[in-house]
C-alpha positions as CSV (number, residue, x, y, z in Angstrom):
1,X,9.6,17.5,-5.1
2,X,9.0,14.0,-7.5
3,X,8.9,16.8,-10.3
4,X,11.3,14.8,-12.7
5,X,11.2,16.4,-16.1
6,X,12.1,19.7,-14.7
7,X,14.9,18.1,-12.7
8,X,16.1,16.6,-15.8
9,X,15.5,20.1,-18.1
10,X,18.1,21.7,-15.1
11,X,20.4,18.5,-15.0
12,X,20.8,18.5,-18.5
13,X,21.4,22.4,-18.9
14,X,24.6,22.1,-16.1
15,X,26.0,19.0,-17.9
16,X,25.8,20.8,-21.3
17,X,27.9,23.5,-19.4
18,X,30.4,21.1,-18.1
19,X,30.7,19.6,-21.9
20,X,31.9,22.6,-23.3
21,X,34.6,24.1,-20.4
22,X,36.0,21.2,-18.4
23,X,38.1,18.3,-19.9
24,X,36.2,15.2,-20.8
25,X,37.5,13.1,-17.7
26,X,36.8,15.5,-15.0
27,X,35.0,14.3,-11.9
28,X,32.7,17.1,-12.3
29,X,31.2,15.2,-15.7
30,X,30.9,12.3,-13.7
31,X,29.1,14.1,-10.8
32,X,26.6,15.7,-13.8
33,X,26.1,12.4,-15.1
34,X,25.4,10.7,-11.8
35,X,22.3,13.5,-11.0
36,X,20.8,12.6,-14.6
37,X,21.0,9.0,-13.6
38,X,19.4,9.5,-10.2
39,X,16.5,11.0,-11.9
40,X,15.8,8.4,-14.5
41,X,16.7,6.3,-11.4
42,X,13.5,7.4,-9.4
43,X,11.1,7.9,-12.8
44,X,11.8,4.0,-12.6
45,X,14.1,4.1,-16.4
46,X,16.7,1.9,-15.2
47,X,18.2,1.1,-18.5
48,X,18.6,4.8,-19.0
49,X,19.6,5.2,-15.3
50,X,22.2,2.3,-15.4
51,X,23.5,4.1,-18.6
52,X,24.3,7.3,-16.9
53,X,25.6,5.6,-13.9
54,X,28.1,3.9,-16.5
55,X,29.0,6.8,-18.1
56,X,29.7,8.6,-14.3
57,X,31.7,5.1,-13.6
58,X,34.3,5.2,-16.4
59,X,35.0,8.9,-15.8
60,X,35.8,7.8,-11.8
61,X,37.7,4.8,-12.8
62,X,40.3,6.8,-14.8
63,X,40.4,10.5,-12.9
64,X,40.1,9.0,-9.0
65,X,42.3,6.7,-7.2
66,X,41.0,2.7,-7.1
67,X,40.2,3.2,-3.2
68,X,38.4,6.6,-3.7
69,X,34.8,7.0,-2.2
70,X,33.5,8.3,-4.7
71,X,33.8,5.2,-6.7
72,X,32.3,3.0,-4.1
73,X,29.5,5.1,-4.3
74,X,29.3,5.0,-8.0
75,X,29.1,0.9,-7.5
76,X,26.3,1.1,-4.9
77,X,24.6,3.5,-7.8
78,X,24.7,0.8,-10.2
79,X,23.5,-1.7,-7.2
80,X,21.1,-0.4,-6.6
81,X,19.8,0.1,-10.0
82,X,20.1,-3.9,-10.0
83,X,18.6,-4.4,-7.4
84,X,15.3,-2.4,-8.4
85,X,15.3,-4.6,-11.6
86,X,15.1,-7.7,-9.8
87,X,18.9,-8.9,-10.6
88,X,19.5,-9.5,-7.0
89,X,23.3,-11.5,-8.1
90,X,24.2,-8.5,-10.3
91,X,23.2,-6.1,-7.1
92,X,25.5,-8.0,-4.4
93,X,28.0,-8.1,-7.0
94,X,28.5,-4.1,-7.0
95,X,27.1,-3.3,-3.3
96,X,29.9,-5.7,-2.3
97,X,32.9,-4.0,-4.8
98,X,31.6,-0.8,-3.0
99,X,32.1,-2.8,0.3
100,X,35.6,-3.4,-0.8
101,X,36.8,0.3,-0.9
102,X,35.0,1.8,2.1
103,X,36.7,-0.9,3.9
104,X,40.1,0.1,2.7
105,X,39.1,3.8,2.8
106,X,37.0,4.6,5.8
107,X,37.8,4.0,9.4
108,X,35.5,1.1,10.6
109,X,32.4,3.5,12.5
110,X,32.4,5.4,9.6
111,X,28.4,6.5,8.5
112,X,29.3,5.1,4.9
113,X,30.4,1.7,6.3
114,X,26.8,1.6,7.9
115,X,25.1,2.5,4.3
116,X,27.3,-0.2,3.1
117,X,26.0,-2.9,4.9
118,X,22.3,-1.6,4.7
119,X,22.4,-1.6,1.0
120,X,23.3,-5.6,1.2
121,X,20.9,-6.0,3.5
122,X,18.3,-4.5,1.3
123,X,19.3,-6.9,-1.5
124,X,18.7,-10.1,1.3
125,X,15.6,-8.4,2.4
126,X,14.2,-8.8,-1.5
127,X,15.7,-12.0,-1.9
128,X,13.4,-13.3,0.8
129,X,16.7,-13.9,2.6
130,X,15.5,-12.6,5.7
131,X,18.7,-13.7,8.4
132,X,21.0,-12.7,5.7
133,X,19.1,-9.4,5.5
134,X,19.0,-9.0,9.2
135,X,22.8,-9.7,9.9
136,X,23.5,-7.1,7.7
137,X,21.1,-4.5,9.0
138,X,22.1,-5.1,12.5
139,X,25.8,-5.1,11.5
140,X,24.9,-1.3,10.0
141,X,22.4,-0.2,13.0
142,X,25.6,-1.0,15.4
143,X,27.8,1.4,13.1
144,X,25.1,3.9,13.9
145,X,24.3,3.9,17.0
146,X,28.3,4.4,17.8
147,X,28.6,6.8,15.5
148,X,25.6,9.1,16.1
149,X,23.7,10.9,18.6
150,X,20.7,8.9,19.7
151,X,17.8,10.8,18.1
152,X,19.6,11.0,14.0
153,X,17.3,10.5,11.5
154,X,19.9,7.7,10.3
155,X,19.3,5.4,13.5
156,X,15.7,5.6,12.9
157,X,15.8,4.7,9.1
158,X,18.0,1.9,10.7
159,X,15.1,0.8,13.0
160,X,12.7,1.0,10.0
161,X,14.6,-1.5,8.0
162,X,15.2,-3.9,10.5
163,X,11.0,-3.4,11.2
164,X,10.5,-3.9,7.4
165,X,12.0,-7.2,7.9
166,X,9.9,-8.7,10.6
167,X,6.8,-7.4,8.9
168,X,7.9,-9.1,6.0
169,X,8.2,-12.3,8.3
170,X,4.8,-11.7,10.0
171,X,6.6,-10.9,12.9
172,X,4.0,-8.3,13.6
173,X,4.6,-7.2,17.2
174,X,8.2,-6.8,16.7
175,X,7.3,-4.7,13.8
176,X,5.2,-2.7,15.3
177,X,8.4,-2.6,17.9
178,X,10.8,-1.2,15.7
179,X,8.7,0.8,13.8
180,X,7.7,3.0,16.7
181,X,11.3,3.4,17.9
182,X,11.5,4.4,14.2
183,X,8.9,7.2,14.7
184,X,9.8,8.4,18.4
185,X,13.0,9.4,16.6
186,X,11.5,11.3,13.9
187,X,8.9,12.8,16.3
188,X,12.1,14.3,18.2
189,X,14.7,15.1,15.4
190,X,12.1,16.3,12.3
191,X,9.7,19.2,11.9
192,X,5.9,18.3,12.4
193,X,5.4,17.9,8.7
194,X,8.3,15.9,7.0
195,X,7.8,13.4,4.7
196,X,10.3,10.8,6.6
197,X,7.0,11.4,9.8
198,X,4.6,10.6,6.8
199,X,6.7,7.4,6.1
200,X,6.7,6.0,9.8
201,X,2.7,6.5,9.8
202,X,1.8,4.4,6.6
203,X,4.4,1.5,7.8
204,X,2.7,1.4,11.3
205,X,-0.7,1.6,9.2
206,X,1.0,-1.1,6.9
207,X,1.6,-3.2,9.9
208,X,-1.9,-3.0,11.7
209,X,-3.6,-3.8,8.2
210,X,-1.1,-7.1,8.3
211,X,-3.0,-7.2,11.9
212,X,-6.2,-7.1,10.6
213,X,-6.8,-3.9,12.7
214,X,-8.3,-2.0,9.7
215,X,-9.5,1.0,11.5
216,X,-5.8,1.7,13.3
217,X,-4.7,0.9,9.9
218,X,-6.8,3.8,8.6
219,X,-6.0,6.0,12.0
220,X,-2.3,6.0,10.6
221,X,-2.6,6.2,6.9
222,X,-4.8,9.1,6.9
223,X,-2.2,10.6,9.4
224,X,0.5,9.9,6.5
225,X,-1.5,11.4,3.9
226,X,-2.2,14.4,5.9
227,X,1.2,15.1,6.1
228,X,1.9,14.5,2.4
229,X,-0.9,16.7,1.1
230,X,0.7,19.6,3.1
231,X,3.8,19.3,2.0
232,X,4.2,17.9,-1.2
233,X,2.7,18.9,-4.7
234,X,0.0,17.2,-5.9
235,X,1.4,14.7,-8.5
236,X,4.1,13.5,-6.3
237,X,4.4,9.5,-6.1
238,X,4.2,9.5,-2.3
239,X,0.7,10.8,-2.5
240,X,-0.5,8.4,-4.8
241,X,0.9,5.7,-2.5
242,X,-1.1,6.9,0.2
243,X,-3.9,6.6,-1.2
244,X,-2.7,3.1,-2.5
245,X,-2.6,2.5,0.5
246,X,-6.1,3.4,2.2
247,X,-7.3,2.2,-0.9
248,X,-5.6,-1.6,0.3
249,X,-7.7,-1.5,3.4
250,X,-11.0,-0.5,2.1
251,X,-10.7,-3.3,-0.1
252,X,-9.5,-5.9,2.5
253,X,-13.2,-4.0,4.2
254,X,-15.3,-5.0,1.3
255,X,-15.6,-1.4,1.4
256,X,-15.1,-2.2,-2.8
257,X,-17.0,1.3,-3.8
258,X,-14.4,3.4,-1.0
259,X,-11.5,1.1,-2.3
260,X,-12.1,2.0,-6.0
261,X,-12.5,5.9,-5.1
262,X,-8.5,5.4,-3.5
263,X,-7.2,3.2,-5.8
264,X,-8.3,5.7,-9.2
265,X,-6.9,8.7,-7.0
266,X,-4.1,7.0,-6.7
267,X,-4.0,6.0,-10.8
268,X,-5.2,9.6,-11.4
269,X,-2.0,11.0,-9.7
270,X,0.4,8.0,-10.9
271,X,-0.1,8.9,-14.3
272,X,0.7,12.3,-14.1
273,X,3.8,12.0,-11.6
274,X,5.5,8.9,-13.7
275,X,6.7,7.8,-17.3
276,X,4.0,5.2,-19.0
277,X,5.8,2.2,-18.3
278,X,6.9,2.9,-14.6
279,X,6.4,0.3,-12.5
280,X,4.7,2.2,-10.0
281,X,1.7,2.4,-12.8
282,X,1.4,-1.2,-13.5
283,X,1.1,-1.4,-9.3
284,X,-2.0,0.8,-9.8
285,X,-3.7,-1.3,-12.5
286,X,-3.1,-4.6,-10.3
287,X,-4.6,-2.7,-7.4
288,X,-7.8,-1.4,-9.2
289,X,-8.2,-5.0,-11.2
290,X,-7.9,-6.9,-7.5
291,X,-11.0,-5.1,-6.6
292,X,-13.1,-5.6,-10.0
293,X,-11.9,-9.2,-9.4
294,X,-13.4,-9.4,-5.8
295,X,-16.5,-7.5,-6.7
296,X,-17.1,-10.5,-9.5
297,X,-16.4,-8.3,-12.3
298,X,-13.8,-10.2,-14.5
299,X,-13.9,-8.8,-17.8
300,X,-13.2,-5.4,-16.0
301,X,-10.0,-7.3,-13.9
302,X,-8.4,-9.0,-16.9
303,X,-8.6,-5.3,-18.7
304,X,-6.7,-3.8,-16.0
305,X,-4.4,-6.7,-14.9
306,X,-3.2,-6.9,-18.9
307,X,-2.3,-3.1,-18.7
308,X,-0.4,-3.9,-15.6
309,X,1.1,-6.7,-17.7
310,X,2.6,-5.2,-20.3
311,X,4.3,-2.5,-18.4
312,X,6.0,-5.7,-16.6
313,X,6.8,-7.0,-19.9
314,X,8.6,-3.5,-21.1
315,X,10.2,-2.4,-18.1
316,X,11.2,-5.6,-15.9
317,X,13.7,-8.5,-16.9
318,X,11.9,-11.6,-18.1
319,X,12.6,-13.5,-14.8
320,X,11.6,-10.8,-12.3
321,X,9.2,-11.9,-9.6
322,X,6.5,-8.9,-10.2
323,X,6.1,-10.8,-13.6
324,X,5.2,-14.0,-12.0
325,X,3.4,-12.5,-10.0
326,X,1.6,-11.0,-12.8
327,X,0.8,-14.4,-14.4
328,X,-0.6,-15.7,-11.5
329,X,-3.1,-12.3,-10.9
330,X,-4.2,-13.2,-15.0
């Protein structure tokens, strides 16, 4: 529900549970620890999240076999914590130690195995490494689509990261492609209102805005907040990125009045849903100091892209690209 501090408050109660009656290597512990590092994981603390992950680790190491699941799972974890702090070399390093055990573990169609490879692929696809990224996601979409019934909500996750990639290429019309084989899917296998349908919409909208096609843009994002505002509560992050999102296109418009209206919704909401120096907020400020900028109103754009910047500063490593980027905006 993106309601993190009470997931924590209920987190924390079972692991002081676990503390006091099971022995301090049990996989349970680890299991508790791995939930609180999941949360501080999605509130975007990835020092604290890596710390829990850690902590889960160790516990693995010494009560689980070296080939165990659970332990490749534990290194993906940790990956993937890299991975959202910009370390793409530290992120390979684990996803691939994961790698390592599910191929000793799991039989080769196994869903896992699939994960496996879409996690590396994930890592390319930030890199900018966009064959890399590619082989990988294919190499996973084939696992898939031998392993599953045709309409899993898997295979069309699968067809939304291979999608992701062209976009990111400007491949638009294969985008488009995969994306709507993406949807049809979700259409089939989810109810009406499920968040996953939400996230199909905004990356077709995503995709026609690349176009320049603002008002199919607009057709799909609204279609994605509709969704959202049914069925999730009102601070939740995916709501604010909607309206990040129809904000984006009003602005690419000139629509600047429109674009601000979205983009303070959006600020409105990320402030409540996230920690102070979330990442997700300094996204916000860069969005609402672009369109002060393009309106001609720099003294308002250098407030809002410093706010942005110092969040960077606290909660990225020093050579992350979102603090170039930064620089650049200033």
């Amino acid at each position: 529900m993106g309601d993190y501090s009470k997931a924590l408050e209920f987190y924390e109660k079972s692991h002081k549970i676990f503390e006091k009656a099971l022995p301090p290597n049990h996989p349970s512990l680890a299991s508790s620890y791995n939930n609180i590092g999941l949360v501080y994981y999605n509130m975007g603390g990835y020092s604290k999240a890596l710390e829990f992950y850690e902590k889960s680790h160790k516990i693995y190491s010494k009560a689980l076999p070296p080939n165990h699941p659970s332990l490749a799972l534990s290194y993906n974890n940790i990956g993937a914590v890299y991975n959202n702090m910009g370390n793409y070399s530290k992120a390979l390093e684990f996803h691939e130690k994961a790698h390592k055990i599910f191929e000793k573990a799991l039989p080769p169609n196994h869903p896992d195995f699939a994960q496996s490879y879409n996690n590396i692929g994930l890592v390319y696809a930030n890199m900018g490494n966009y064959s890399k990224a590619f082989e990988f996601y294919e190499k996973s979409h084939q696992i898939y689509e031998k392993a599953l019934p045709p309409n899993h909500p898997l295979l069309a996750t699968s067809y939304n990261n291979i999608g992701q990639v062209y976009n990111n290429m400007g491949d638009y019309l294969k985008a488009l492609e995969f994306y709507e084989k993406s949807l049809q899917i979700r259409e089939k296998a989810l109810p009406p209102n499920h968040p996953d349908l939400a996230t199909s919409y905004s990356n077709i909208g995503l995709v026609y805005k690349n176009m320049g096609d603002y008002s199919k843009a607009l057709e799909f994002y609204e279609e994605s907040l509709q969704i959202r505002e049914k069925v999730l509560p009102s601070n939740h992050p995916s709501l604010a990125s909607s309206c990040n999102n129809i904000g984006g296109v009003y602005n690419n418009m000139g629509d600047y009045l429109k674009a601000l209206e979205f983009y303070e919704k959006d600020l409105e909401i990320t402030k409540k849903a996230l920690p102070p120096n979330h990442p997700d907020l300094a996204t916000s400020y860069i969005c609402i100091g672009l369109v002060y900028k393009n309106m001609g109103d720099y003294s308002k754009a250098l407030e809002f892209y410093e706010k942005s910047h110092k969040i960077y500063e606290k909660a990225l490593p020093s050579n992350h690209p979102h603090l170039a980027a930064s620089y650049n905006n200033i």
